[in-house]
Structure formats: structure tokens, C-alpha cells
C-alpha positions as CSV (number, residue, x, y, z in Angstrom):
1,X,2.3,-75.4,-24.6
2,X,-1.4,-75.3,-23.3
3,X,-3.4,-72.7,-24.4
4,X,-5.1,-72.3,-20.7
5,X,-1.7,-71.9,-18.8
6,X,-1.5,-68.9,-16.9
7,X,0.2,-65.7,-17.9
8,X,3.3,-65.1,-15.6
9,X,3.1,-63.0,-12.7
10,X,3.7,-59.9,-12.4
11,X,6.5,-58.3,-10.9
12,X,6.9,-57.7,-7.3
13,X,7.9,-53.8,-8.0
14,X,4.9,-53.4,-10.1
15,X,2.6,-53.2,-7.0
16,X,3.9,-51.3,-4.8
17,X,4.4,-48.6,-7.3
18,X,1.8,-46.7,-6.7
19,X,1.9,-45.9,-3.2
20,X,5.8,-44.9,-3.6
21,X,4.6,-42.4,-6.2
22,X,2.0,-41.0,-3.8
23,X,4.5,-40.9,-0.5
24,X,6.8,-39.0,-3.0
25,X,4.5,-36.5,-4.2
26,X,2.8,-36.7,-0.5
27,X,6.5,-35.1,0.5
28,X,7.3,-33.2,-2.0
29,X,3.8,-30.9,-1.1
30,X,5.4,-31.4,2.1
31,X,8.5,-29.2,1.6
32,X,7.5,-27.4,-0.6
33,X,4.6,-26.0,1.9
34,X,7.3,-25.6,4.5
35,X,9.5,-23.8,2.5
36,X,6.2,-21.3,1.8
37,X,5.9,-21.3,5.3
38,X,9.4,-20.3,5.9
39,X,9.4,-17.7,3.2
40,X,6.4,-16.1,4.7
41,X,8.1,-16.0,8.7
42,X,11.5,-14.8,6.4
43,X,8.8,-11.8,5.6
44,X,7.5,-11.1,8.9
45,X,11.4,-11.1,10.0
46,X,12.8,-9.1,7.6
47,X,10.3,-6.2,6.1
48,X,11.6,-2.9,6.8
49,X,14.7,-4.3,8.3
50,X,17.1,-4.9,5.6
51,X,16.9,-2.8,2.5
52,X,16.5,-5.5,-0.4
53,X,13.7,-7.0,1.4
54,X,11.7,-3.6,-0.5
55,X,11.9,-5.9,-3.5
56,X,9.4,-8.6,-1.8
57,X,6.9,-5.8,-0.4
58,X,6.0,-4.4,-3.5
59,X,5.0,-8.2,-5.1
60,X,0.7,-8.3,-5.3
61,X,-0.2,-9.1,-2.1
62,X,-2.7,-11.5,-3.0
63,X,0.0,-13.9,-4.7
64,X,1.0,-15.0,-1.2
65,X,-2.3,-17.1,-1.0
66,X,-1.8,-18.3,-4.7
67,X,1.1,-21.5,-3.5
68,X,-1.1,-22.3,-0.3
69,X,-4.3,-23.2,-2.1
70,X,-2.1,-24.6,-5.5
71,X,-0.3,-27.0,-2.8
72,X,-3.6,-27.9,-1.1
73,X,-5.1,-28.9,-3.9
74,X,-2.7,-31.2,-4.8
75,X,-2.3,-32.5,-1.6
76,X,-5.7,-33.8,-1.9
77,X,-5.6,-36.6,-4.2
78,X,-1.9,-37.5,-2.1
79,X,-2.5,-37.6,1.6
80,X,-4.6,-40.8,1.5
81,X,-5.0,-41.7,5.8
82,X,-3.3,-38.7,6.4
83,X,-4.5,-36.1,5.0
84,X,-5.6,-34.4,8.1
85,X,-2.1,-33.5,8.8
86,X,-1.0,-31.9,5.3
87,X,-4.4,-29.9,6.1
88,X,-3.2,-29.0,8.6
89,X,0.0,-27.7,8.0
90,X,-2.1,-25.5,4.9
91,X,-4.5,-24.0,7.2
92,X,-1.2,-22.8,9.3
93,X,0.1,-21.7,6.2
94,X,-3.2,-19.9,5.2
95,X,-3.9,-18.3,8.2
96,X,-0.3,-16.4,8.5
97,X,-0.3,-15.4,4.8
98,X,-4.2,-14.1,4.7
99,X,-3.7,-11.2,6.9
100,X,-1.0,-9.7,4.8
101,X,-2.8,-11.0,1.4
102,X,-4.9,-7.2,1.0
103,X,-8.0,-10.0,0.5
104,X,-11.1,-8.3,2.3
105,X,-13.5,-11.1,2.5
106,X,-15.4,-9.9,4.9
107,X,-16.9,-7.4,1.9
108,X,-18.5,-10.5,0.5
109,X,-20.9,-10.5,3.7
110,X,-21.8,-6.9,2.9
111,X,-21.9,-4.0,4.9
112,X,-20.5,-0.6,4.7
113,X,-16.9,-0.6,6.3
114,X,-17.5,2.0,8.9
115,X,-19.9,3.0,11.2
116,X,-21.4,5.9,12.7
117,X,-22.4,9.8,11.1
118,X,-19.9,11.3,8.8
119,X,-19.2,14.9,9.7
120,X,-16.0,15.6,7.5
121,X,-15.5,14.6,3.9
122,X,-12.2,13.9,3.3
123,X,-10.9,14.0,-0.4
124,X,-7.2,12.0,-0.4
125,X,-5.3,12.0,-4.1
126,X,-2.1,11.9,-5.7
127,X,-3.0,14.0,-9.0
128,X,0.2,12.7,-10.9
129,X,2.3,15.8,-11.8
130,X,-0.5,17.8,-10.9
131,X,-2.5,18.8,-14.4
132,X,1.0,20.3,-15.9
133,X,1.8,17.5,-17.7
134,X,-1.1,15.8,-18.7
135,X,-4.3,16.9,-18.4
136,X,-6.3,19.8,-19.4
137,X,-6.3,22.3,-16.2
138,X,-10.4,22.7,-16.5
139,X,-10.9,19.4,-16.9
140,X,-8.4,18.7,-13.1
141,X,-10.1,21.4,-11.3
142,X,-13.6,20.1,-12.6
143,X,-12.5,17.0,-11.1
144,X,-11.5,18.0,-8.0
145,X,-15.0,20.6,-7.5
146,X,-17.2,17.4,-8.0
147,X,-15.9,15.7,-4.9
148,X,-17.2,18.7,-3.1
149,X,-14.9,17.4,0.3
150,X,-14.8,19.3,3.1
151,X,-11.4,18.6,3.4
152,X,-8.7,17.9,0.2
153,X,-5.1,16.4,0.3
154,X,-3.5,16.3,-2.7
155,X,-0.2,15.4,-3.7
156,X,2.2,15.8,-6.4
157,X,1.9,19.4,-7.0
158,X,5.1,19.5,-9.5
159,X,5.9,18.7,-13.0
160,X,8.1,16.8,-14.1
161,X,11.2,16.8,-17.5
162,X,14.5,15.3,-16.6
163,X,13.3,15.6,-13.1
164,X,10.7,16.6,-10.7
165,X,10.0,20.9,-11.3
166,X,8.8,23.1,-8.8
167,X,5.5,24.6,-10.0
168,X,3.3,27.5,-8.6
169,X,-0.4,27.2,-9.1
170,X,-1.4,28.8,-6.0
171,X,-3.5,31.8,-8.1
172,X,-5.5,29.1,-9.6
173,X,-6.4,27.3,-6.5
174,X,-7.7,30.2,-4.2
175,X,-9.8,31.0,-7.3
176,X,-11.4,27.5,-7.5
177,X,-11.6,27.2,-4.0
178,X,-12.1,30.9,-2.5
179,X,-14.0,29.5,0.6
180,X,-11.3,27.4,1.7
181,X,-8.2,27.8,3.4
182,X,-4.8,26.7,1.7
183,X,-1.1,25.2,3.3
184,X,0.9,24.3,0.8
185,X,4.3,22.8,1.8
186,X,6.8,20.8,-0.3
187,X,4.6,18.7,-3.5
188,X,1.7,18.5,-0.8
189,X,-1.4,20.9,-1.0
190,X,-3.9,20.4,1.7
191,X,-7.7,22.7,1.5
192,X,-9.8,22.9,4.1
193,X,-13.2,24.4,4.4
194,X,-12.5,24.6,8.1
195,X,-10.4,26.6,10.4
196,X,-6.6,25.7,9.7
197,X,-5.1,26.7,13.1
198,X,-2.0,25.2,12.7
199,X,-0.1,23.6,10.1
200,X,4.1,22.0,9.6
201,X,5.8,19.8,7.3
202,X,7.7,16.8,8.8
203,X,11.1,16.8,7.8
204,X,13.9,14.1,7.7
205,X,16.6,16.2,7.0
206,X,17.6,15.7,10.5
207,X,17.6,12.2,10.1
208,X,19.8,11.6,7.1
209,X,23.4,12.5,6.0
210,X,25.3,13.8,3.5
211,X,26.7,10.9,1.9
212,X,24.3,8.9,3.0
213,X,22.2,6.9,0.1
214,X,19.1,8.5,1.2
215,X,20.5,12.0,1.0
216,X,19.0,14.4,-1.9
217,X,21.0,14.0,-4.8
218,X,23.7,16.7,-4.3
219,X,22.8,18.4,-7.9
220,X,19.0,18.9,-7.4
221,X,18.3,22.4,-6.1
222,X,14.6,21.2,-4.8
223,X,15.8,19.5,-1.5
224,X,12.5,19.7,0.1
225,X,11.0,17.1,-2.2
226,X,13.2,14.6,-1.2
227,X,12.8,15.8,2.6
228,X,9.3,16.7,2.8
229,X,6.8,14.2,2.3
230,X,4.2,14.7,4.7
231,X,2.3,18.1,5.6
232,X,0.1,18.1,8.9
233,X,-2.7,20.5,9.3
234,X,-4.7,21.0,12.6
235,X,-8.3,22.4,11.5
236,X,-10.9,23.2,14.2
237,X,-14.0,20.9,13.8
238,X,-16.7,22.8,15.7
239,X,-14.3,23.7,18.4
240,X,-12.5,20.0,18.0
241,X,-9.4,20.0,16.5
242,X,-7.9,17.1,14.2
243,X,-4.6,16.8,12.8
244,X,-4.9,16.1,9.5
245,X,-1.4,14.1,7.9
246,X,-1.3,14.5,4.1
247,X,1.3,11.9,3.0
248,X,3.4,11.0,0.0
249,X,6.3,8.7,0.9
250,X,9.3,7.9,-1.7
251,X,8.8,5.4,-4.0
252,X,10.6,1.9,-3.0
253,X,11.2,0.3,-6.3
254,X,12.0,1.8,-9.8
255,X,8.7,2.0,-12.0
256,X,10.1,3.7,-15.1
257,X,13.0,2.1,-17.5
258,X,15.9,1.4,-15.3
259,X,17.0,-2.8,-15.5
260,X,17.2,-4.4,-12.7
261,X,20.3,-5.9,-13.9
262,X,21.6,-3.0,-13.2
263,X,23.7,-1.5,-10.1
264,X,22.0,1.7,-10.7
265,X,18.5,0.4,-9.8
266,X,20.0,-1.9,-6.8
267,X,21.1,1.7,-5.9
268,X,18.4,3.3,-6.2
269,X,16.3,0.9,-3.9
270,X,18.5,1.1,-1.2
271,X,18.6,4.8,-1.1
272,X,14.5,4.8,-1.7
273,X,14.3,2.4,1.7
274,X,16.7,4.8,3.6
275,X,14.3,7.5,2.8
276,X,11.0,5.9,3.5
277,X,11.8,4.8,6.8
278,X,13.1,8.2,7.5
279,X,9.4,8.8,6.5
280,X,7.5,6.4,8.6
281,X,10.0,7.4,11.5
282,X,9.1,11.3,11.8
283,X,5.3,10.3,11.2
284,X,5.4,8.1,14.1
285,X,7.2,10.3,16.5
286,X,4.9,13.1,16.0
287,X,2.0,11.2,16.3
288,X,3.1,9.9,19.8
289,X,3.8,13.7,20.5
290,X,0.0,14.7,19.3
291,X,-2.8,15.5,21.3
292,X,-5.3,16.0,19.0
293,X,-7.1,12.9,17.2
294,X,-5.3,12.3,13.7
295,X,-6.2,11.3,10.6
296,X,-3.5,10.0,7.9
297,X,-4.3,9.8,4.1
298,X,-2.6,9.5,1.1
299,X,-0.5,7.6,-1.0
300,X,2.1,5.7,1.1
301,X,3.5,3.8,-2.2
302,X,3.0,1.0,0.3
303,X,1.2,-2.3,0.2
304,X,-0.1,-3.8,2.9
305,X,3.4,-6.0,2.9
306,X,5.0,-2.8,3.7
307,X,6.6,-2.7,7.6
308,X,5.6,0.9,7.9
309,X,2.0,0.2,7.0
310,X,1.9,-2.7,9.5
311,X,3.2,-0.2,11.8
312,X,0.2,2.1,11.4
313,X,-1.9,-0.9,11.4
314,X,-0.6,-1.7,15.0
315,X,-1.6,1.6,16.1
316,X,-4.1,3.1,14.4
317,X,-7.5,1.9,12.7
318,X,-6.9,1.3,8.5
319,X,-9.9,0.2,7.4
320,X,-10.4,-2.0,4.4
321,X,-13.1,-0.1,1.8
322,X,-16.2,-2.6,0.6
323,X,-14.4,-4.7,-1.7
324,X,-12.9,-7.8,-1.7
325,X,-9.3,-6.8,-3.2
326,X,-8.8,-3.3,-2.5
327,X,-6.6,-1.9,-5.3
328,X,-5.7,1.7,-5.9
329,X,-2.8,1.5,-8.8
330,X,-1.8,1.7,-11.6
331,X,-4.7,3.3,-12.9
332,X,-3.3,4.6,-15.9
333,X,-0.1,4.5,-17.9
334,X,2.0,1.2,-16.5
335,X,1.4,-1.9,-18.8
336,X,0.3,-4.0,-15.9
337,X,-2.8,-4.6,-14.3
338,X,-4.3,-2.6,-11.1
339,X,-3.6,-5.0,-8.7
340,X,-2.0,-3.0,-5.6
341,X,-3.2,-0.8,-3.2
342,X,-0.7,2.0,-2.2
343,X,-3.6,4.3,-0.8
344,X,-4.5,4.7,2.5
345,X,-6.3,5.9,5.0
346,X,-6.1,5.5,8.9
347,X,-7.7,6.8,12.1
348,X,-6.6,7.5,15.8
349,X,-8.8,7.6,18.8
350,X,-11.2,10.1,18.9
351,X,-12.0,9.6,15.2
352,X,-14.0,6.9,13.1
353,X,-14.6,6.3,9.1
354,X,-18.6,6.4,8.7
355,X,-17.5,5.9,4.8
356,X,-14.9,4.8,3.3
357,X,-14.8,4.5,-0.5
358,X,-11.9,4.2,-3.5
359,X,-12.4,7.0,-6.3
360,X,-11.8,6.4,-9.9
361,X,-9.7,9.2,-11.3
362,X,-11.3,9.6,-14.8
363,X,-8.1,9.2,-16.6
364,X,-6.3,11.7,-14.6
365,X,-3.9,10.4,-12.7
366,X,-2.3,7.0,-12.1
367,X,-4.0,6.7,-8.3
368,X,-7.2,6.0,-7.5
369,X,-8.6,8.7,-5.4
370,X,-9.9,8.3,-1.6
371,X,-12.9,9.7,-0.2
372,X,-13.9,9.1,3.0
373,X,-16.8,10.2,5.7
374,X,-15.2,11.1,8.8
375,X,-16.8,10.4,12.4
376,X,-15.0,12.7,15.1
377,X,-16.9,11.1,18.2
């Protein structure tokens, strides 16, 4: 044999090997973006409709741009001639997820987030089992002096052992705060240096059955926590009066110990979405019944996934404060990081946010607090 005869060819199937692997890959980004894309109209379709669906609402919001820009990426060094296309398809995909992501980008640009003079501070907190169970009572109403708010509403005024416990701290309050005026109604406590002319508690007990799964557990004597999560308060303003909502709606998901293998915490979901859109249904109606300019503030255990907060979205102004991922929870306690938002505030017509900022808590409570500059135009 001759030393310079040529090596054999190569295969036909060697060649073309290549491209195969990059029109595979090319489609697999494919579906996999259009199954993201379908999972995110599935969202849009089903939140608040269909009581499993809770499940999917509580996930970061943020994740939902995480598969969007990890397919993108690897769409780059696939789409060759095409690659327009799969762009396109991404920015689609982007551009429905981004709105419901809780990203404020616009905070990079700077800027405060409102607008205007503020003429009412507003001081918005759930205190976490008020300071019975565990904080120092100086050190809570210390806390709560320093924000020096025209306006407070605070929530979870109870305790809690094997379950939530009526508590009465009343005495204490009008001594802390003897210039204000006091409504307390249900775990909400609402103080207002202003007039209160007016005040109710918005009730579902109208709404739900007995024997339905939202119904107060038969052997709890405290029905009015279950029923009563939002207090309004009209205070007069200078002769203008606002209606001030003070909300803390049920819980959708299980945060303690119960398994989600389990048909107890299935249960308990079910019952828990029963309740809140019993919750977002009475604040709605009377909001469409009110005169007076409103303000809403408070812990909605809601991300911005929630149906009931894209509700109030739709209708009312919810401003975003000057960060780029606004997160309000957990702040203490839960062995996960603070990556939700389940605080909020909103505005009706006749009222703007001048300032709008999230509160650390010091270590009392598991919520970031809200304090916000209020504009009454």
C-alpha cells in the first residue's frame, strides 16, 4: 500500500449532523416556549376562577420571567437564519409575563413613585399577633410612635395558642395615642388623628353558608375573624372626607406545618379561596357604592398574580414603591427568603400617593410595614 493514498471518506451522515442537532434543539426551545406561553394564558384564564389555581398565585412572581430569558438564551446559539422568529416568539412571551412579574424597572430610571404634596401619612401594618406573643409591648408601641402617621391601620390585633384569641388592648392604645380617635372592629385597629365620622366592618357572612368550605369552623366561638376582614373608616380631611379600607384577607395557602400530601391542606385551600373571594367581593361592591375618594391598605396576602389584586389594579391606582422588586414578606420567622409582596396600597379618584415607601419592621413582625404620603386633590 502507498504511503500517500488518501484516507477514506467520511461518512455521508457525519456532515449533516450538525445542523440536525441544531433544528432539534431549534424545536425543542420551540415548544418548550409555547408551552410557557400556554401556561401563562392558562394563568390569565384561570386565577381566581377555580380554587387550586391559589397554588400557582402564591409562586414568586418574578419566576415567571426566569424560563423566558433561560429559553432565549439558548435560542441564541440555535436559530441560525432564523432567529428573528424565535425572538420573536420570546419577546411575546416576555411581554405577557412582565406585567404580572412584581419587576418595577422603571425604579432603575429613578424618581419618586408619586407625585404631588402629601397631606395625610398613612401608616399600613400587619403587627403579627399584635405584641402578645412576641414582642416586648414598649418596644411595639415605640415602634408604632416613631412613624408619627396621621393615619394607622393595623392588623392582627389577637394572639394566638391552638388558635387565633381575642385580645383587648384598647386601655393601652388610647394611652399611647390620646390625640387620636380609635375603631376597632374584628383583628383590625384603625387611628386617626382626624375626624372619624363614620366607620363599618364589611362582612361576608351573608355571602357564605353553613356547610360551606369557607364557613367559620363550627367549634370556633370568634366568628368575626373569619367574617371580618376589612374595617372602613370615613375621616374628614379639612372638610373632605376619604374612606379609609383597612384590610387583612385570609391566607390562601398553608404557611405552617401541614403536608401538602395531605387532604387536610388541599382542604384547607379550598376553603381559604372561598373566603378570600368572599373578601374581594364585599370590598368591591362597596367601593362602587362609595362616594367619597378611597384609599385601601394593608396586607391582602396577595401577590400581584392574585385575581383580586388585578381587580383593584383595573380600577384603582396601586402604585409600585422605588424599587425594582417590591417585596414585603417574610420578614421574619419562615426559612425562606423575602421574595413576595403581599402589601398593598391603592388609590381612587380624588386621591394620589405623593410617597410611597416599604417599612422595615425591626424584627417585629413578619410584614414589612407601609407608609405612604397621601395627595387628596
Amino acid at each position: 500500500m502507498s504511503l500517500t493514498e488518501n484516507p477514506a471518506p467520511a461518512t455521508e451522515d457525519a456532515e449533516p449532523a450538525k445542523p440536525r442537532r441544531r433544528r432539534l434543539g431549534a424545536l425543542l426551545v420551540v415548544g418548550l416556549t409555547t408551552l410557557w406561553a400556554a401556561f401563562l394564558v392558562a394563568h390569565l384564564v384561570l386565577a381566581g376562577r377555580v380554587w387550586w389555581w391559589s397554588l400557582i398565585e402564591m409562586v414568586p412572581p418574578f419566576a415567571l420571567l426566569v424560563p423566558p430569558v433561560l429559553l432565549a438564551l439558548c435560542a441564541i446559539p440555535l436559530a441560525r437564519g432564523r432567529r428573528w422568529r424565535l425572538w420573536t416568539v420570546h419577546l411575546a412571551v416576555f411581554a405577557i409575563a412582565y406585567p404580572i412579574a412584581g419587576v418595577n424597572l422603571s425604579a432603575v430610571f429613578g424618581g419618586p413613585p408619586g407625585e404631588g404634596t402629601a397631606d395625610v401619612a398613612v401608616f399600613t401594618w400587619n403587627a403579627d399577633y399584635w405584641h402578645y406573643r412576641w414582642d416586648d409591648a414598649d418596644e411595639f408601641y415605640d415602634y408604632l410612635l416613631a412613624q408619627d402617621a396621621d393615619v394607622y391601620l393595623l392588623t392582627e390585633y389577637l394572639t394566638r395558642t391552638d388558635r387565633v384569641e381575642i385580645i383587648d388592648d384598647e386601655a393601652a392604645l388610647r394611652a399611647h395615642f390620646p390625640d387620636y380617635e380609635l375603631v376597632i372592629a374584628s383583628e383590625m385597629v384603625t387611628l386617626s388623628r382626624y375626624p372619624i365620622v363614620d366607620s363599618k366592618a364589611l362582612d361576608t357572612e351573608a355571602l357564605i353558608d353553613e356547610g360551606d368550605p369557607g364557613a367559620p369552623p363550627a367549634d370556633d366561638p370568634w366568628r368575626e375573624y373569619w367574617t371580618t376582614k376589612i374595617l372602613r373608616t370615613d375621616i374628614d380631611v379639612d372638610g373632605q372626607v376619604v374612606s379609609m379600607y383597612n384590610m387583612h384577607l385570609s391566607v390562601p395557602v398553608p404557611t405552617g406545618e401541614a403536608s401538602p400530601l395531605s387532604a387536610d391542606f388541599y382542604e384547607y385551600v379550598r376553603s381559604q379561596h372561598q373566603r378570600r373571594s368572599s373578601q374581594f367581593a364585599v370590598l368591591n361592591e362597596d367601593i362602587d357604592a362609595n362616594p367619597h375618594p378611597v384609599f385601601i391598605g394593608g396586607d391582602l396576602n396577595s401577590t400581584i398574580l392574585s385575581a383580586g389584586v388585578a381587580s383593584l389594579r383595573d380600577r384603582l391606582d396601586c402604585p409600585d414603591p422605588d424599587s425594582v422588586m417590591p417585596v414585603s414578606w417574610p420578614s421574619i420567622r419562615f426559612p425562606f427568603p423575602k421574595w413576595w409582596r403581599l402589601d398593598w396600597v391603592c388609590t381612587g379618584p380624588g386621591l394620589g400617593i405623593a410617597e410611597y415607601e416599604i417599612v422595615s419592621s425591626e424584627g417585629l413582625s413578619d410584614h414589612d410595614a407601609q407608609m405612604v404620603g397621601l395627595d387628596i386633590r
